[in-house]
N, C-alpha and C positions, 0 to 999 in steps of 0.2 A: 158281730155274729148275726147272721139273720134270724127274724121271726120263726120262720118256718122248721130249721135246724134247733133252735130253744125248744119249741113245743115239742118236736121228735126227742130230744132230751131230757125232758121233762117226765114225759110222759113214760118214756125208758126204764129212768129212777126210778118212778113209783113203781112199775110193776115190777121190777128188779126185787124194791124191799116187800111187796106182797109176797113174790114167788121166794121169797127168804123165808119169811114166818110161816107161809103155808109147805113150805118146805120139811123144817124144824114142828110145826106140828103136828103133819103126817107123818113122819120118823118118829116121833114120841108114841104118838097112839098107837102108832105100827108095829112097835118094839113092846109095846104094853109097861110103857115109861110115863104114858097121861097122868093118869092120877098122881104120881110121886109129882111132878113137874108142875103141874098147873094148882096144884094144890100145896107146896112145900117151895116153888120157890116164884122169885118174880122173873114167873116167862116173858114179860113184855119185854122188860131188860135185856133179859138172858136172847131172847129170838132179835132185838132191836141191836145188839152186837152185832151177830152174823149181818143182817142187811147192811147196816155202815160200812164193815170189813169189804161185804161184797163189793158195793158200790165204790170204794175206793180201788179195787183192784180190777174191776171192770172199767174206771177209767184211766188208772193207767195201762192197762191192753187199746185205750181209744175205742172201746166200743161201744158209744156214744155216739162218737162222730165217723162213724161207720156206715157205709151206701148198704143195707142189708140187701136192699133190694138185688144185688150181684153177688150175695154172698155164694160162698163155695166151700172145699171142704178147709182149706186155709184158713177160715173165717169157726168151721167144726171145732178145729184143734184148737182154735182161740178161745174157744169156752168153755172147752175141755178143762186148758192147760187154768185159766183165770178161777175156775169153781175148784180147780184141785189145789190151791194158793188159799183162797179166802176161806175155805173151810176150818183145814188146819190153823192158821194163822188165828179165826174165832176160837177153834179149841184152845190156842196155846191163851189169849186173851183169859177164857172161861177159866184155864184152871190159875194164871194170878189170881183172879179174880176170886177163887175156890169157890165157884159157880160150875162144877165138876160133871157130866155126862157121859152115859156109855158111849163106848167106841162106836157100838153099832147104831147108836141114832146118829151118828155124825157120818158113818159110810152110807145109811139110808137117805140120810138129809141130803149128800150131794149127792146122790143117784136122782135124787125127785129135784134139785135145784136144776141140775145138768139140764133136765125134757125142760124145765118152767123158763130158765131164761132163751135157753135155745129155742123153742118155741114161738115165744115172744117175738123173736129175730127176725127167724125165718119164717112168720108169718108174714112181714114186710115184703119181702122175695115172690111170693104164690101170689100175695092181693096183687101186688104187680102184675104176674105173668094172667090171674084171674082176669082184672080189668083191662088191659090190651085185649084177650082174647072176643073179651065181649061189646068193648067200644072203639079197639080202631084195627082188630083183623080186618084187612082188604078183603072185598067181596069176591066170593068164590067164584064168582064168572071171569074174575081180572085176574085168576091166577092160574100161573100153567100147570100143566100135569107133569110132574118132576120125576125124571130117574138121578137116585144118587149113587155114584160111584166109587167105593171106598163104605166099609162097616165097621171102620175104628172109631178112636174116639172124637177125630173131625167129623166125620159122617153123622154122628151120630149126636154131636152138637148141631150141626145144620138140620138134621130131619128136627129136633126137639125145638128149635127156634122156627123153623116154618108150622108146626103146630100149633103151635103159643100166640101164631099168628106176629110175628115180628116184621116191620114193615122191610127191614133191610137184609130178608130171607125171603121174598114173596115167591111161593109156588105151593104146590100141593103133593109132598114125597107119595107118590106110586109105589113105588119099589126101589129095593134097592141091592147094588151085585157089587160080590169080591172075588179075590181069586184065592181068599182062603176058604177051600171047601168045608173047614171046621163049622163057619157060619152059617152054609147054606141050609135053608128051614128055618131059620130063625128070627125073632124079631126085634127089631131097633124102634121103643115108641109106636108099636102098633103097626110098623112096615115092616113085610118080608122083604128078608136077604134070599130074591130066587134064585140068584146063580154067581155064574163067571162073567165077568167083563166080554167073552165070547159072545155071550148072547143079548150083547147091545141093540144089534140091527135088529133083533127079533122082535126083542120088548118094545122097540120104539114100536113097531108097525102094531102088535098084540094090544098094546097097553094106551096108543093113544099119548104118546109122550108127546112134551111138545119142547121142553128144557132139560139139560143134563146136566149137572152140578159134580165136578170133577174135584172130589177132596181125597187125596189120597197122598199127603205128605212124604209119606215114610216110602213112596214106590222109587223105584231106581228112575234114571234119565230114559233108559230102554223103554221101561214100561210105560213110564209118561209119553211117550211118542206115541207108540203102538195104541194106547188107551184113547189118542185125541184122533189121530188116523180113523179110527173107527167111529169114534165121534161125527167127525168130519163129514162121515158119508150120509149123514140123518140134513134132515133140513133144520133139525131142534136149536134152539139157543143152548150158546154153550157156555158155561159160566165155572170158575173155579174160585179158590179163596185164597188169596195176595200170603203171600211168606209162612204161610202155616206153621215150615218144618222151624221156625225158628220163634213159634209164639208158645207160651205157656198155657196149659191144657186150659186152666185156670181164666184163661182170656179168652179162648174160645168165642166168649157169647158177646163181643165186643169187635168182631171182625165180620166184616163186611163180605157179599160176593161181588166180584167183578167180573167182568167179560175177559174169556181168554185172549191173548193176545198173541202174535207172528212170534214173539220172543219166546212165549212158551213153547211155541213146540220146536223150537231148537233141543231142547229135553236136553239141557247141558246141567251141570251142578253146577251150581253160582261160585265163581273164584271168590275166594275172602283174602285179604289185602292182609301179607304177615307183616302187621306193623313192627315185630320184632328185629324183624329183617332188615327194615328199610329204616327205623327212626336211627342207625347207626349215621347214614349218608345224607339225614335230611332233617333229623329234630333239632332245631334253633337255628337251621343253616337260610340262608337267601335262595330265593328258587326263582330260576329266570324261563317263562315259557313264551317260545317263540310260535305265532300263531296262535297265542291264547286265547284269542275270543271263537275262535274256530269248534267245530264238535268236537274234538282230539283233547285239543288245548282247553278248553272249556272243564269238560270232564276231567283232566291230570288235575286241574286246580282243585276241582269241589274233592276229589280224593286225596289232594296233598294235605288240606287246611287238616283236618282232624289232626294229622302226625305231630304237628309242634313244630310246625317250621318256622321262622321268625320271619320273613320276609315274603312276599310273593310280588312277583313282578309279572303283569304281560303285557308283551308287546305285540300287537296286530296293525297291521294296516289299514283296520277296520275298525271306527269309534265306538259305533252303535252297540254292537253284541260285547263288543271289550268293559266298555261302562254298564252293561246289565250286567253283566257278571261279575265286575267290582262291588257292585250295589249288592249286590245277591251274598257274596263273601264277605261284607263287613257286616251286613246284619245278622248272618250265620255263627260268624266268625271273627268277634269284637276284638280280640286278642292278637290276631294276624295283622301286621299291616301290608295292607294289598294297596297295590300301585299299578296304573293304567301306563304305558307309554305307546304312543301312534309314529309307526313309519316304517319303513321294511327293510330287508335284510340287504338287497340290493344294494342300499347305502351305507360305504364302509363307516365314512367318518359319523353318520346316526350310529350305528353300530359302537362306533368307540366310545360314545359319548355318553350312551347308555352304560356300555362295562365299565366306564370309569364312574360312573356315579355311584351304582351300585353292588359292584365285582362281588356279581352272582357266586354261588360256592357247585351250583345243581344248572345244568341248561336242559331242559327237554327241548328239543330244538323240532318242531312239529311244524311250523313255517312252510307250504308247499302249493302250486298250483295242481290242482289233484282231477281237473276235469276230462276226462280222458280225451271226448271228441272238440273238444276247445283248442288242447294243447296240439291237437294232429293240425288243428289252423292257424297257432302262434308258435311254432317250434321254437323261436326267437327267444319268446317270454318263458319259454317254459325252460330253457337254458340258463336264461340270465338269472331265472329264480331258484327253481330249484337244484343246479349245478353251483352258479355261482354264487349266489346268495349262500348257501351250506358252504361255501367255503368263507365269504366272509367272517359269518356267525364263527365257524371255528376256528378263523386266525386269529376273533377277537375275545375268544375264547383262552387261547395261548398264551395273548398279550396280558392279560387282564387277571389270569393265575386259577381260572375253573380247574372246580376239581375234576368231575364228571361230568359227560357232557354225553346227551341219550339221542339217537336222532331216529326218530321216526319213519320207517320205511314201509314196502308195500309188496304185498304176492305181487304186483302188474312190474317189480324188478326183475322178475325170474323168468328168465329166456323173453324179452319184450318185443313187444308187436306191437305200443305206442310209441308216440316221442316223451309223454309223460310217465309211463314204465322205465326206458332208457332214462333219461335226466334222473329217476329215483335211484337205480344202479350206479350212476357213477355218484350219486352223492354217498352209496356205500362205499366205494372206491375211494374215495375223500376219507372219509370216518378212520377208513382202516390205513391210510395213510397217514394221516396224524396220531392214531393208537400206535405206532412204530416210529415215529420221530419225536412227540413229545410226552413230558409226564402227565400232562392230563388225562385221563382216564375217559377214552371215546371206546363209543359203542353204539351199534346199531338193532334195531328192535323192527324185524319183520310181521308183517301178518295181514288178511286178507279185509275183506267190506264190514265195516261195524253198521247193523242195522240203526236205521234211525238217522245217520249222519248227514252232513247237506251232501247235498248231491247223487245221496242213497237213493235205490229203486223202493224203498217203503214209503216213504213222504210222495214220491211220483204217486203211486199206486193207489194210495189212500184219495189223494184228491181228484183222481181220476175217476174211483168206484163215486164220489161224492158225488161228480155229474153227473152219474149214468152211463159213463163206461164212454168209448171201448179203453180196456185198460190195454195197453202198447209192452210188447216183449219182443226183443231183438230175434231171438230164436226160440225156437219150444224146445229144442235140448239146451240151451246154453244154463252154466251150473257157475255157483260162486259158494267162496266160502265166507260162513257169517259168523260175528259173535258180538257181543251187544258192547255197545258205548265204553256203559263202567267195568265189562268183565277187559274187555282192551286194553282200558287203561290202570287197571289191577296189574296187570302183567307186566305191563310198560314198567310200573315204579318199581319191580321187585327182581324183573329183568333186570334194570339199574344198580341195582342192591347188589346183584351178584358179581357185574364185568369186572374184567380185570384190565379190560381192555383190547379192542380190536376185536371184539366178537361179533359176528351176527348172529342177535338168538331172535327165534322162531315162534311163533304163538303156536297152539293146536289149535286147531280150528275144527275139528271132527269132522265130521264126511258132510263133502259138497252138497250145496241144495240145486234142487233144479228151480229156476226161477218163475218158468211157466207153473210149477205147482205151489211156489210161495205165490203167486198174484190168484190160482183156483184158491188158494186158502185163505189169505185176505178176504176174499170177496164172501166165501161160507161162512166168515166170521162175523162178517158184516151184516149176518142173516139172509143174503142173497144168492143165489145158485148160476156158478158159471155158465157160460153160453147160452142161459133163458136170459135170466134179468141182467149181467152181464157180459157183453162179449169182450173176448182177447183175440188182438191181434198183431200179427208177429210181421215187422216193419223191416227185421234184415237188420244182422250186424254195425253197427258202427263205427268210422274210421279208426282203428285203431285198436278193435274190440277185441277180444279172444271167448273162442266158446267155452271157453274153461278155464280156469287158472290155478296156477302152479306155487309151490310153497319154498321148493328146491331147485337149484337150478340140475343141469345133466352131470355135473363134475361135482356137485355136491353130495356128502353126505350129513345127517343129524346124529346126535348122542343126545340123550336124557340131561335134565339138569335137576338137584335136590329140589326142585318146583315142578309141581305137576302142572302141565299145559305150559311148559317152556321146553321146548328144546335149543340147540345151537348149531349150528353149522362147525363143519371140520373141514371147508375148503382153504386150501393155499390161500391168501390174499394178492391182489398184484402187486407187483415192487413198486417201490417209492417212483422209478425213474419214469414206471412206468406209466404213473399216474399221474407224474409232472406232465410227460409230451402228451399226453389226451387231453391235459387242460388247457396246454398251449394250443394246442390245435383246435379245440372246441373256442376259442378265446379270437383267433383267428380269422375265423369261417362266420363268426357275428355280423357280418356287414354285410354279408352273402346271401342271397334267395331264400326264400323256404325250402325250398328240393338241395341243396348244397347243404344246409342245415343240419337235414334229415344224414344228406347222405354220408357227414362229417360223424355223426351219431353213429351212424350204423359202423363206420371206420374203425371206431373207437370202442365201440362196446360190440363184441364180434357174437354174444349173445342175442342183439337186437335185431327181428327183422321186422323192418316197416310192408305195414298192411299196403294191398295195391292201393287202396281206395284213399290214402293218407294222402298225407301235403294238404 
């Protein structure tokens, strides 16, 4: 135990057992019980009880070894619930002892113990928030003029900690707006609540804002949008506070602000993983992720480990990112054993060599050349990989007794205008051909851009505003749909959870973004103002590009599934036979041009039309 914790204990004690006897003999005098007591019996005894009793039942509550300084109302009840114990427990002592007292010095004594130890406590707490105030508030010149957004009880923990002078709240609350009109006029810690969230643009220019501080937990995904849009248009830094809706009131003063980020104003509800759902098909079982070191593959990992899987395998063609991510899951994740394996799908007999060593029970089969203007120059590669390769992985699949097997697919399948759109489709066409010939349990999981990802336009974006611009957009209308990394791969595992087989299900992905105003809002984010401090400029479509993309094909329709943000597809699948002679013939035409390639692609997937600008 350290020095420093002893003397705080120490010193506790003692005043514990004063605030006892001064307890016990203000209740005597108070009650007009002095004389009979100080004179008839021995008080020293009699009050030297109650402290002992206390003291012991105050350390077993541990409030000794208690941080006062954060104390809160949790910490209230604890010494509430601890003086209404040792009181009683000294009476029941006093009357063995037939050392006998009225009832009412024993309800006065704990009413006067209550204020004396609590007190004592929570003076710990103030000298704290006293001494910051006065030796390390940051100077008022280096802190901005703050509007807070939201008048509940985040808001209202953030104005009291930028008061307090907290270094990890630096600004100066101005004012603050809800859109509950009950608040308006009112004050949080000495700030007016002036208004609605309406009159942001106003206040900033009125009041001289220079940061905005967005807490407002409990607002819908709507609001959240609507409330940073407007943000947006201020030049102010804009800052909010990391997972609020899921921190206890009580922690408040322990969370930090951060800088909004692109994912925030997606304004989606965060999917939560129903591990009830999935530890059916995955707790203790082998999990085999193809392209594991990949963003897809990466992320299915860091959200399978929690579940209780026994095994985790990935296979990349890629060492680098494969063993940080091994390193990254044993340290996390002592209990799992996770295995690296290097080589690609491409190779049947790797392929078999792998499922017999380990005969996976789960395949996420994520494995894919995913570059759209790459693959318009390798149609070759982008055949061999993502058509055939998805067909190896699943015969080795077959052979080898998987149960499930999940494959990873993309909106750029739906009506395609690359050769890497195309080759994603028929590796649906595969899935849904083995969902109808064998008993493993295949199934496909659609859905659009996961920001963040390689090859995503956010990592472009970000290192572009770093140099000074110009940040680069193919078109000022072109729209995609986004959804973050883990919410992706949330869906993926519980999509899984549910196939029966031969499904394609569908992510929701909510309404498209335009891209040209994801790179205007990166760059506001970044504290810099489009087309002064940075320009954009629009470079023209890319081979293979589309100004929009699509979730369903024309012959599709979706149904709902008991998961919200899943739906399924209700198209026909193609027949078996028919899936044979596209493979034969894509198998074929391998030795052929690139423009024979394409043209064999397009032959076969009559969805597909290659962009002029391809090959």
């Amino acid at each position: 135990m350290n020095i420093r914790l002893t003397r705080r204990m120490v010193i506790l004690v003692i005043l514990d057992i004063v605030a006892a006897y001064v307890a016990f003999m203000f209740a005597t005098v108070g009650t007009s019980q002095g004389d009979e007591i100080f004179l008839t019996t021995d008080w020293v005894f009699l009050f030297g009880i109650v402290a002992l009793v206390n003291c012991f039942v105050f350390a077993g509550f541990q409030m000794y070894t208690n941080l006062w300084e954060y104390a809160s109302l949790n910490e209230v009840l604890q010494i509430v619930i601890a003086t209404l114990i040792s009181v009683p427990v000294s009476a029941l002592i006093h009357y063995i002892a037939d050392q006998r007292l009225p009832i009412r010095v024993y309800m006065l004594a704990w009413f006067v113990l209550l204020v004396l130890t609590g007190s004592v406590r929570f003076v710990f707490r103030y000298w704290r928030h006293g001494k910051r105030m006065f030796t390390q508030r940051p100077p008022v010149a280096n802190r901005r003029r703050t509007l807070i957004v939201g008048a509940g009880e985040t808001g209202s923990s953030t104005i009291n900690r930028m008061t307090t002078g907290d270094y990890s709240m630096q600004g100066i609350p101005i004012a603050c707006v809800d859109d509950d009109e009950s608040k308006h006029g009112m004050h949080i810690h000495n700030v007016k609540v002036v208004g609605s969230t309406d009159m942001i643009l106003d206040l900033v220019k009125k009041l001289s804002i220079e940061q905005i501080v967005v807490a407002i937990p409990s607002a819908t995904p709507e609001q959240r949008r609507r409330i940073y849009d407007i943000c947006l248009q201020t030049n102010c830094k804009l800052l909010t506070l990391p997972n609020v809706r899921n921190i206890r009131t009580e922690d408040l003063g322990g969370v930090q602000l951060r800088e909004v980020q692109v994912t925030d104003l997606l304004s989606r509800d965060e999917v939560v993983l129903d591990t009830y759902m999935v530890s059916g098909y995955l707790a203790g079982r082998c999990v085999l992720i193809t392209g594991g070191g990949g963003s897809i593959g990466s992320e299915l990992a860091r959200q399978l480990a929690p579940i209780g899987i026994d095994k985790l395998v990935i296979f990349d063609s890629y060492e680098n990112s494969a063993h940080d991510l091994q390193q990254e899951l044993s340290e996390h994740y002592p209990d799992i054993k996770v295995y690296v394996e290097i080589g690609s799908i491409r190779d049947q007999k790797r392929l078999d060599r792998l499922f017999q060593r380990y005969h996976p029970d789960v395949v996420f089969h994520a494995a894919a050349h995913k570059h759209v203007p790459l693959m318009e120059k390798n149609p070759r590669e982008a055949v061999l990989n993502n058509v055939f390769g998805t067909l190896n992985t699943a015969k080795a699949a077959v052979q080898y007794g998987v149960k499930r097997f999940i494959y990873i697919s993309t909106d750029k399948a739906v009506n395609p205008t690359s050769v890497m759109g195309a080759t994603k489709r028929m590796g649906e066409m595969i899935i849904q051909h083995f969902a109808a010939e064998y008993t493993t349990c295949f199934t496909a999981v659609r859905f659009g851009n996961v920001l963040g990802s390689n090859g995503s336009v956010l990592p472009t974006f970000s290192r572009q505003i770093s140099e000074g611009g110009p940040v680069t957009v193919t078109h000022p209308d072109i729209t995609r749909y986004f959804m973050t990394i883990p919410e992706a791969s949330r869906l993926v595992i519980q999509a899984g959870g549910m196939a029966e087989g031969g499904e394609i299900y569908i992510l929701e992905m909510g309404e498209p973004v335009k891209i040209d105003e994801l790179a205007r809002n990166l760059i506001r984010l970044s504290g810099l103002i489009p087309d002064r401090d940075i320009s954009i400029k629009y470079t023209g479509l890319r081979p293979g590009e589309k100004l929009y993309e699509e979730l369903v094909m024309d012959s599709e329709t979706t149904v709902t599934t008991p998961v919200s943000g899943i739906m399924v597809s209700t198209a026909e699948p193609e027949s078996n036979e028919s899936v044979l002679s596209k493979l034969e013939a894509l198998n074929d035409c391998l030795e052929k041009d690139d423009e024979a390639i394409i043209a064999c692609l397009a032959e076969q997937i009559p969805t597909y039309t290659p962009t002029a600008n391809g090959g």
